[in-house]
Every structure is written in C-alpha cells, then in structure tokens.
MMTF fields as JSON, N, C-alpha, C and O atoms, coordinates in Angstrom:
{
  "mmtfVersion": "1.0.0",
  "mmtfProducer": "UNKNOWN",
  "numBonds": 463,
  "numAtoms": 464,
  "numGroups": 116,
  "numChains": 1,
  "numModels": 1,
  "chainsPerModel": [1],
  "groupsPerChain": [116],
  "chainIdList": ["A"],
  "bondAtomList": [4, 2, 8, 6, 12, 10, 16, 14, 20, 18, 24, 22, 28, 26, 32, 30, 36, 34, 40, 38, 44, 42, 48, 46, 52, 50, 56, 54, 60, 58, 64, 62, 68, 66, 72, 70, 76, 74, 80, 78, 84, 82, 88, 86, 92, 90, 96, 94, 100, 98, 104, 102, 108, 106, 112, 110, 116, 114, 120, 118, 124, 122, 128, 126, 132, 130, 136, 134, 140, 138, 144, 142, 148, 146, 152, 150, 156, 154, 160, 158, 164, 162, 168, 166, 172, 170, 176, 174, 180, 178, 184, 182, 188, 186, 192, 190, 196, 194, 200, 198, 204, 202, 208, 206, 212, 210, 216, 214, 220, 218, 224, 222, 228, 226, 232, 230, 236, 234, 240, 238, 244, 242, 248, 246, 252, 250, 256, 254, 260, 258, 264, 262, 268, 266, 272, 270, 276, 274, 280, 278, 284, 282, 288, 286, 292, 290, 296, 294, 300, 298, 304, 302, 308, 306, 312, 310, 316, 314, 320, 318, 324, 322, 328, 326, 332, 330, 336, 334, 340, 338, 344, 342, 348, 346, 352, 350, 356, 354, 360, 358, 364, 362, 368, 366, 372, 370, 376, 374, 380, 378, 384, 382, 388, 386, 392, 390, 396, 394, 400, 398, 404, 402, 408, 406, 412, 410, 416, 414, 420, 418, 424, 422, 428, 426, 432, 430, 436, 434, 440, 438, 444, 442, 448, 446, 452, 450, 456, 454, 460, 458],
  "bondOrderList": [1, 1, 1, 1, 1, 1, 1, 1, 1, 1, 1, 1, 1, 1, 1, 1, 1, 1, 1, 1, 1, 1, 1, 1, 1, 1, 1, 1, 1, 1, 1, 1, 1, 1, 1, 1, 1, 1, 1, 1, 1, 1, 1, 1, 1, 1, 1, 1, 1, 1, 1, 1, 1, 1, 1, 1, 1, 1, 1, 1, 1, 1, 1, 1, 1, 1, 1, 1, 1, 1, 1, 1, 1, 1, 1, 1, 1, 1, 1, 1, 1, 1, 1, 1, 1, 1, 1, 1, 1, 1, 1, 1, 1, 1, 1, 1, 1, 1, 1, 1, 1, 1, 1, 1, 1, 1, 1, 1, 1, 1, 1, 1, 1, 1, 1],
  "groupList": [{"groupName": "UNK", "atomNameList": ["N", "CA", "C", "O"], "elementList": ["N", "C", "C", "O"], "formalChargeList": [0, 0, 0, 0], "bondAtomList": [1, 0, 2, 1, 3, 2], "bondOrderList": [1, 1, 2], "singleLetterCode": "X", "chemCompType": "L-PEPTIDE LINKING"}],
  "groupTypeList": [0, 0, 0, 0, 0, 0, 0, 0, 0, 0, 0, 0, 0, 0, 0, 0, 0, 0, 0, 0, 0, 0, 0, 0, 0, 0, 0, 0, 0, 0, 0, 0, 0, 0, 0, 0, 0, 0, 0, 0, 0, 0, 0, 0, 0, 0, 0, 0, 0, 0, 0, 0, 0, 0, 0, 0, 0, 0, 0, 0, 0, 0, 0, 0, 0, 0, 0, 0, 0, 0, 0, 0, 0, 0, 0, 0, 0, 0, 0, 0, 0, 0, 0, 0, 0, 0, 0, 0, 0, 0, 0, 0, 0, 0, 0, 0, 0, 0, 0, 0, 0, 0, 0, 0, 0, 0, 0, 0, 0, 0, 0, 0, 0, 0, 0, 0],
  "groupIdList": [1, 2, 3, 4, 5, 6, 7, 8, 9, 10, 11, 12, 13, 14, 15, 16, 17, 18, 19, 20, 21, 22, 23, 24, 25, 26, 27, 28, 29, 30, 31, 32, 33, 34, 35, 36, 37, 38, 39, 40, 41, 42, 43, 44, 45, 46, 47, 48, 49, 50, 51, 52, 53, 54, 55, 56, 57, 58, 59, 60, 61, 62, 63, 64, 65, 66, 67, 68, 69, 70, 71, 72, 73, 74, 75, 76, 77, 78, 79, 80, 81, 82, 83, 84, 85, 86, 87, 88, 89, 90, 91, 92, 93, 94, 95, 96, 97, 98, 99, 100, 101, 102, 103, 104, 105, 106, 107, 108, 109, 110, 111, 112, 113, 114, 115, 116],
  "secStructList": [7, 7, 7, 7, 3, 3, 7, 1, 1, 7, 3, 3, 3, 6, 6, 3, 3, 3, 7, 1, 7, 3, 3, 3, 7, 1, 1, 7, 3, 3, 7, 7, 7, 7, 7, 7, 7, 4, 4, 4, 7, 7, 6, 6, 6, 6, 2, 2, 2, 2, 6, 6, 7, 1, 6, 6, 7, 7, 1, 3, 3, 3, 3, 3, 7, 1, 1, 1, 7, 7, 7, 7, 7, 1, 2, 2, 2, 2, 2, 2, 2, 2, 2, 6, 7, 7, 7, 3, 3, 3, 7, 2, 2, 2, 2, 2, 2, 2, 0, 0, 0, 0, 0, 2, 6, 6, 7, 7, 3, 3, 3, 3, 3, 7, 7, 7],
  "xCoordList": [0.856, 0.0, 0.9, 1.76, 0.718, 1.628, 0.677, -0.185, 0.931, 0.126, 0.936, 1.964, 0.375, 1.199, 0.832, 1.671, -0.239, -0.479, -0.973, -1.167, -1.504, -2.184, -2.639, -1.814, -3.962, -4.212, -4.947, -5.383, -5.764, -6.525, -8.144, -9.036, -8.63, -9.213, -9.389, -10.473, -8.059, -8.436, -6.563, -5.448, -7.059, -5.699, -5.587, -6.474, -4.234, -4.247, -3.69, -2.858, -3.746, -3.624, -3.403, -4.431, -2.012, -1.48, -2.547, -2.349, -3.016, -3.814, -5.163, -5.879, -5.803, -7.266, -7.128, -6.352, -7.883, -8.37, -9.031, -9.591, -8.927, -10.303, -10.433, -9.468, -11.795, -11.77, -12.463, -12.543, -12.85, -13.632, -12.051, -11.023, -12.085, -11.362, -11.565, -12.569, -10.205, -10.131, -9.453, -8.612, -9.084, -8.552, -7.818, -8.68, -6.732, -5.958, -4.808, -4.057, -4.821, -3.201, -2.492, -2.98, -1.643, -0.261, -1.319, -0.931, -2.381, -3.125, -4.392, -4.84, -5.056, -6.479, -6.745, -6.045, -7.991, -8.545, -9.836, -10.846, -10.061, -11.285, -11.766, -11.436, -12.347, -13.427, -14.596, -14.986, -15.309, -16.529, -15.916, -16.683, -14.961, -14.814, -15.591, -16.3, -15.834, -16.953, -16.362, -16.226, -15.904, -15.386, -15.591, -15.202, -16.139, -16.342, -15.29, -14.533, -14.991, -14.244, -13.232, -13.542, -11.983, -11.144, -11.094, -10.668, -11.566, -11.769, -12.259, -11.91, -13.6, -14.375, -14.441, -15.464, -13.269, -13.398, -13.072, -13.112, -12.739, -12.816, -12.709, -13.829, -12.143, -11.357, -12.392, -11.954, -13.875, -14.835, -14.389, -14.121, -14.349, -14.121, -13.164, -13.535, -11.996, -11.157, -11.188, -10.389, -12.431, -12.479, -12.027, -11.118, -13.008, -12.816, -10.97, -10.232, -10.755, -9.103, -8.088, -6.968, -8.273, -7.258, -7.723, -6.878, -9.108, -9.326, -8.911, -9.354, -8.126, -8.563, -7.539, -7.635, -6.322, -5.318, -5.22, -4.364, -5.72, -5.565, -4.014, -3.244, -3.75, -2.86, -1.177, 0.007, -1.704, -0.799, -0.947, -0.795, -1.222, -1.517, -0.865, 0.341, -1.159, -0.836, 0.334, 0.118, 1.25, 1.954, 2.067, 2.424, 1.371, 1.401, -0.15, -0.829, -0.908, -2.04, -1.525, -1.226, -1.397, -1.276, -2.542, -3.417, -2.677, -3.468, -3.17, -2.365, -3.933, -3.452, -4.835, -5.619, -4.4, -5.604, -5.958, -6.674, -5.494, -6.063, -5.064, -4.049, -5.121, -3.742, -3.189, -2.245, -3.716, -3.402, -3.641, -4.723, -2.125, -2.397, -3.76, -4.112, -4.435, -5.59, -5.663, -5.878, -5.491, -5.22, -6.308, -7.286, -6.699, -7.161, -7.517, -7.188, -8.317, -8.303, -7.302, -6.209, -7.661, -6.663, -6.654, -5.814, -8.258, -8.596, -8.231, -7.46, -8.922, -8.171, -6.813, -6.666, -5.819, -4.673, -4.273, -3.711, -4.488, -4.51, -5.394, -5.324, -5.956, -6.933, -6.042, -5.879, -5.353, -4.263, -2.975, -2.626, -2.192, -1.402, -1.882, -1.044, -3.26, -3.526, -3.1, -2.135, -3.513, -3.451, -1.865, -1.476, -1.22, -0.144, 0.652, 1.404, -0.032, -0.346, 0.256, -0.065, 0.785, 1.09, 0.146, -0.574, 0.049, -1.234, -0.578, -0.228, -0.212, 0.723, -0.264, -0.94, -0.314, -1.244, -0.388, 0.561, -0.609, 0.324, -0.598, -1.553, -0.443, -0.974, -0.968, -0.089, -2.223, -2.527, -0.93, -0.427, -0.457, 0.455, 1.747, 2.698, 1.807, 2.965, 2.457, 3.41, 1.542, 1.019, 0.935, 0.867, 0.961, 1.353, 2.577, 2.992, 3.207, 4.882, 5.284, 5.938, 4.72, 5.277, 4.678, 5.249, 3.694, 2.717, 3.96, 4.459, 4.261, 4.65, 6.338, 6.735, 7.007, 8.285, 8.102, 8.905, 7.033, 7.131, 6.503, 6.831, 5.548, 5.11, 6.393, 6.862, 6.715, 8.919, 9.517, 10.094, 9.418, 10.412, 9.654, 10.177, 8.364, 7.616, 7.158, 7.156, 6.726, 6.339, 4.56, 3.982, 4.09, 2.588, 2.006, 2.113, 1.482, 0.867, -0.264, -0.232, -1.461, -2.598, -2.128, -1.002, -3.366, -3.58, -4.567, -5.006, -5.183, -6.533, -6.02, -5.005, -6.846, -6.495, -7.717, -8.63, -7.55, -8.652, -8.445, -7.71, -8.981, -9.127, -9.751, -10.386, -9.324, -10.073, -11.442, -11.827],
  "yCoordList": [-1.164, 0.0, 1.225, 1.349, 2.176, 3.633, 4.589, 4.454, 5.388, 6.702, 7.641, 8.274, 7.64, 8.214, 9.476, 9.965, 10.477, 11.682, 12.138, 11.274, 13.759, 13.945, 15.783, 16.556, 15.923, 17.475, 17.986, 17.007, 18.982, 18.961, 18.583, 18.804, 18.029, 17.571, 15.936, 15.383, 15.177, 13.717, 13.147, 13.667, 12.042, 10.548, 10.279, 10.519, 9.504, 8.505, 7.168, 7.649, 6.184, 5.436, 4.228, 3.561, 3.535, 3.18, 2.995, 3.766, 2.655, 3.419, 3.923, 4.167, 4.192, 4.562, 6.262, 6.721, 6.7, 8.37, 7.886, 6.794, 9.044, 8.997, 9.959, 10.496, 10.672, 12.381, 12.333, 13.476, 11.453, 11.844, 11.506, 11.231, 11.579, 11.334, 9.658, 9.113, 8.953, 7.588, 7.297, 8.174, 5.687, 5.493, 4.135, 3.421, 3.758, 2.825, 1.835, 2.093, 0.959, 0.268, -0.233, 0.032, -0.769, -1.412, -2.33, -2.205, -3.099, -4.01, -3.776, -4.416, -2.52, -2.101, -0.441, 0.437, -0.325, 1.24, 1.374, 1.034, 1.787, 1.839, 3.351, 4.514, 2.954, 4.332, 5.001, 6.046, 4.217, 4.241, 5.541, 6.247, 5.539, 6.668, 7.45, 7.883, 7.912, 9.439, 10.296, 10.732, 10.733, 12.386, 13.392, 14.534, 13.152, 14.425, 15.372, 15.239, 16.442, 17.46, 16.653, 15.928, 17.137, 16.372, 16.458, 15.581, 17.593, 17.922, 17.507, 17.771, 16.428, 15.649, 14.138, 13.456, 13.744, 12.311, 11.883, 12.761, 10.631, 9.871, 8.763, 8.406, 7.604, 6.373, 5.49, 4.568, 5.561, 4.946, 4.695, 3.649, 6.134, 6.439, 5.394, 4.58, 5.002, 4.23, 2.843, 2.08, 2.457, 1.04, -0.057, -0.85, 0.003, -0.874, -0.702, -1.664, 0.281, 0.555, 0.178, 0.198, -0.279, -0.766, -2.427, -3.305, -2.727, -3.986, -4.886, -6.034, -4.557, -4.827, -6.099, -6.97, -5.922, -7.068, -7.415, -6.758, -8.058, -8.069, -9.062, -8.948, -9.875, -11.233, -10.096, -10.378, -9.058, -8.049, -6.637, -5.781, -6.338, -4.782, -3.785, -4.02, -2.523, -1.429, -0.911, -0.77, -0.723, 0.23, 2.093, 2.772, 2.326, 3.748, 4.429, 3.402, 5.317, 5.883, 7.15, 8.014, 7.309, 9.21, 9.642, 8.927, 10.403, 11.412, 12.543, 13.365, 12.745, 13.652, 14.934, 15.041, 15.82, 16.681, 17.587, 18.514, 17.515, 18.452, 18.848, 18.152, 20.702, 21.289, 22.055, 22.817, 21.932, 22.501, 21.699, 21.184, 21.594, 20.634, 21.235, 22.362, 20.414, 20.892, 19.506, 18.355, 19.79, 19.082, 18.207, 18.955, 17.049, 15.917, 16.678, 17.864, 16.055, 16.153, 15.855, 15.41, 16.089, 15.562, 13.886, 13.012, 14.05, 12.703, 11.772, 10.814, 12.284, 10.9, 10.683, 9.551, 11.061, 11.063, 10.301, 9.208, 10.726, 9.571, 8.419, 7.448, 8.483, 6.951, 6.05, 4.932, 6.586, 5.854, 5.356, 4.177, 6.595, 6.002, 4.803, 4.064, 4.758, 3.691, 2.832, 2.16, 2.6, 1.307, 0.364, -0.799, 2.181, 1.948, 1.517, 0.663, 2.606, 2.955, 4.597, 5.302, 5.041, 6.432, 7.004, 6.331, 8.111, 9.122, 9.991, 10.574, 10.273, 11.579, 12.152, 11.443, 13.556, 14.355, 15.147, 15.571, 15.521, 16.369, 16.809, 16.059, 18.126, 17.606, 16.465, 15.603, 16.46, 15.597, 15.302, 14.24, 15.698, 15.37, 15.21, 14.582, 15.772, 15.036, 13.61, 13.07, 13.147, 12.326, 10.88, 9.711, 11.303, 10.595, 10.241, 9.132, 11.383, 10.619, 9.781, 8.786, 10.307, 9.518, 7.698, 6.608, 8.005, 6.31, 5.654, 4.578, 6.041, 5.395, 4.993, 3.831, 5.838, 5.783, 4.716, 3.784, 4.719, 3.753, 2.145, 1.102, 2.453, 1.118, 0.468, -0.657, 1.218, 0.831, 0.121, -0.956, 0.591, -0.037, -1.139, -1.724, -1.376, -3.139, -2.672, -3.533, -1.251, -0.892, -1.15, -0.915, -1.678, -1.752, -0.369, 0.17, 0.133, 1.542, 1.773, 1.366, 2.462, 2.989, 4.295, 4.757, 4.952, 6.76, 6.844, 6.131, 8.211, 8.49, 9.751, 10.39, 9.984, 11.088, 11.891, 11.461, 12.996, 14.124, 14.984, 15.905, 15.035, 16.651, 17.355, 17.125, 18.336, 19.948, 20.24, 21.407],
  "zCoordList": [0.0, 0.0, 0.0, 0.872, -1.001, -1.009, -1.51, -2.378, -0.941, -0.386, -1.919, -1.679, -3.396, -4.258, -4.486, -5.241, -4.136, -3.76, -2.826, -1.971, -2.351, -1.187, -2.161, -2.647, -2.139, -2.167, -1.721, -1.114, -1.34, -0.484, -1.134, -0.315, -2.538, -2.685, -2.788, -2.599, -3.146, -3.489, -2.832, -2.846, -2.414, -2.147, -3.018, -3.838, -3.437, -4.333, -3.444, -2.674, -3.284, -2.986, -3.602, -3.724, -4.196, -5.782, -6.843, -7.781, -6.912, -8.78, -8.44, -9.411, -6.916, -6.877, -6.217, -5.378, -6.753, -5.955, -5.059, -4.962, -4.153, -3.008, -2.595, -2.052, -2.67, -2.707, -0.949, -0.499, -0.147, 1.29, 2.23, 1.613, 3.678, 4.462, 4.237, 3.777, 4.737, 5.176, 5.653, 5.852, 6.372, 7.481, 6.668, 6.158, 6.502, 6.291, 6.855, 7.795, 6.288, 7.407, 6.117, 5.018, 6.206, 5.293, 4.273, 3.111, 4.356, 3.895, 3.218, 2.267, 3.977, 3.556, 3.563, 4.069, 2.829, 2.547, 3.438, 2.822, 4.741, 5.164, 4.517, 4.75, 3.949, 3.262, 3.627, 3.108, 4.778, 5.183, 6.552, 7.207, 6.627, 7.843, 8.245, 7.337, 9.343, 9.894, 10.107, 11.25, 9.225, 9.081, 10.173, 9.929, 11.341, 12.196, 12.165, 11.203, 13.081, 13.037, 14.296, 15.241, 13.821, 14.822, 16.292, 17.043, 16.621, 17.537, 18.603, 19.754, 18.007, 18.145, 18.036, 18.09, 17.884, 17.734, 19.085, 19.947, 19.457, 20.27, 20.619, 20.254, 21.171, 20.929, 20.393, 19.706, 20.568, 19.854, 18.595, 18.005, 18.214, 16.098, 16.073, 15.227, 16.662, 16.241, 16.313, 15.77, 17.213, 17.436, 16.513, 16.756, 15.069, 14.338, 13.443, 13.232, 13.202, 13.199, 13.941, 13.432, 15.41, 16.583, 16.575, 16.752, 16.357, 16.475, 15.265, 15.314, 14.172, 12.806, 12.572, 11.708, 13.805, 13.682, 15.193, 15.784, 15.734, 17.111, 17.123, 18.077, 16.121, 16.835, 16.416, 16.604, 15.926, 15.289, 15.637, 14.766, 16.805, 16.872, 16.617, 16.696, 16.278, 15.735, 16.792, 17.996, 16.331, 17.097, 17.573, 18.536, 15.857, 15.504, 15.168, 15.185, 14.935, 14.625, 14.227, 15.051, 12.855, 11.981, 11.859, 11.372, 12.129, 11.96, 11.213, 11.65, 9.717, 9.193, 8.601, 7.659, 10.047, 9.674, 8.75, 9.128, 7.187, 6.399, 6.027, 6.026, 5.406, 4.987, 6.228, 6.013, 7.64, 8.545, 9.745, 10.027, 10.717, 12.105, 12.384, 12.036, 13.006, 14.08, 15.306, 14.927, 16.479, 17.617, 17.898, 17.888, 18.144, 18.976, 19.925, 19.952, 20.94, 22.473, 23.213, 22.864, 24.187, 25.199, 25.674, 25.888, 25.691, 26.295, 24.942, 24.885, 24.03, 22.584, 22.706, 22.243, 23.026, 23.123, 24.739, 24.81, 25.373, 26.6, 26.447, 27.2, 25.794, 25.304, 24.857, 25.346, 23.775, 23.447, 24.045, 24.099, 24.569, 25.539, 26.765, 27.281, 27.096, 28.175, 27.198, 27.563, 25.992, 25.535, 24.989, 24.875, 24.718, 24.608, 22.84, 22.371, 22.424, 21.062, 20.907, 21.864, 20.217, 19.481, 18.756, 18.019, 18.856, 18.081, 18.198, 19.224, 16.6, 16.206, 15.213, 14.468, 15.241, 14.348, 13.818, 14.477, 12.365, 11.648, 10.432, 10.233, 9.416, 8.371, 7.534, 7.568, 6.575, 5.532, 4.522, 4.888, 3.881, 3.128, 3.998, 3.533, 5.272, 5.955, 6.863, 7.426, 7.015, 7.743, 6.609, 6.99, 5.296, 4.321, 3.98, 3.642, 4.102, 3.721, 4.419, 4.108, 6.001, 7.651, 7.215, 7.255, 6.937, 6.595, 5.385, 5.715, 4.546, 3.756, 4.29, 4.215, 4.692, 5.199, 6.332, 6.303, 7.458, 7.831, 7.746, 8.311, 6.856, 6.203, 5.425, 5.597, 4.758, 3.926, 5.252, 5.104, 6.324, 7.109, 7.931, 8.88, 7.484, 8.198, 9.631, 10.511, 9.984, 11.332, 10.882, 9.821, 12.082, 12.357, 12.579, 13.68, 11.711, 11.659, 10.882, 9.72, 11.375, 10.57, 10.271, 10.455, 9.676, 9.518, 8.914, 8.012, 9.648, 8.853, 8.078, 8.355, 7.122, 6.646, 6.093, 5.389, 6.51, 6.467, 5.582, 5.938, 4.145, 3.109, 4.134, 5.163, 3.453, 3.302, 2.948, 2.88]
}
C-alpha cells in the first residue's frame, strides 16, 4: 500500500483516488470513515481501526488533519497512551509521507487522513 499523492481535494492510494477522508493500514482502505471534526473524535471512532489485527496490533495511529495541524483532544490522546499505542497528528500530506516511510520499514501503523 503507497500513499502516491495527497491534495486537499483527493488521495491517491497506488492506482485509486479517493476524494472523502479515510482510514488505512499497510493491507487495507477503510473508506466508510466518519469524518467528524477532529476535535471531536474519540477512541470509539477508532475502534474498528485498533481492532482490525488483534494477533498483530498497531503500534502507531497518523493522523493527518487536512492542509493545517488541528489538535485531537486531550482525552483521545490519553486513550491511546492507556493502551499503549502512538497518536501523532500532523498535516494531511505530511502524515502521508510519515505512513509510507514507515510502512517501507515493516512498522505496524494505521492513519486516517482528512481533506479539506
């Protein structure tokens, strides 16, 4: 899986566009995502994303909010650390390079990624 563009209208994701937010790992395209405002999400939103390899869990969670950081909560972010998981937020096209650089190096990592 390689992340071969990012703009603030559409992904590419090796030969498919995808113009809404989505949530991916090294293996799959979840597309069905709920876009809320980031602000607003919450370790719920991520359920089916953390559960998706259990005998293999995630090490990492990108978050890539758009063409501009915009912060998580507090509490989403300690949600994660209980579990003992990383949740790094950055923009959209850097939250992409980060996914692909470390999918290259065989690290267990999702990312959602949020247009504009």
């Amino acid at each position: 899986m390689s992340i071969r563009s990012v703009s603030k209208d559409a992904i590419q994701i090796n030969d498919q566009t995808w113009s809404a937010t989505i949530a991916l790992t090294p293996e799959e395209v979840i597309s069905d995502w709920n876009a809320k405002p980031i602000a607003e999400l919450r370790e719920e939103d991520f359920a089916g994303l953390l559960e998706s390899s259990p005998e293999n869990p995630l090490e990492l969670v990108i978050l890539g909010t758009g063409t501009k950081s915009r912060f998580p909560s507090r509490e989403l972010m300690f949600a994660f650390a209980r579990r003992g998981i990383g949740l790094e937020y950055m923009n959209t096209p850097a939250a992409a390079r980060t996914f692909n650089v470390l999918v290259g190096e065989g690290r267990r990592v999702a990312a959602v990624l949020y247009l504009d």
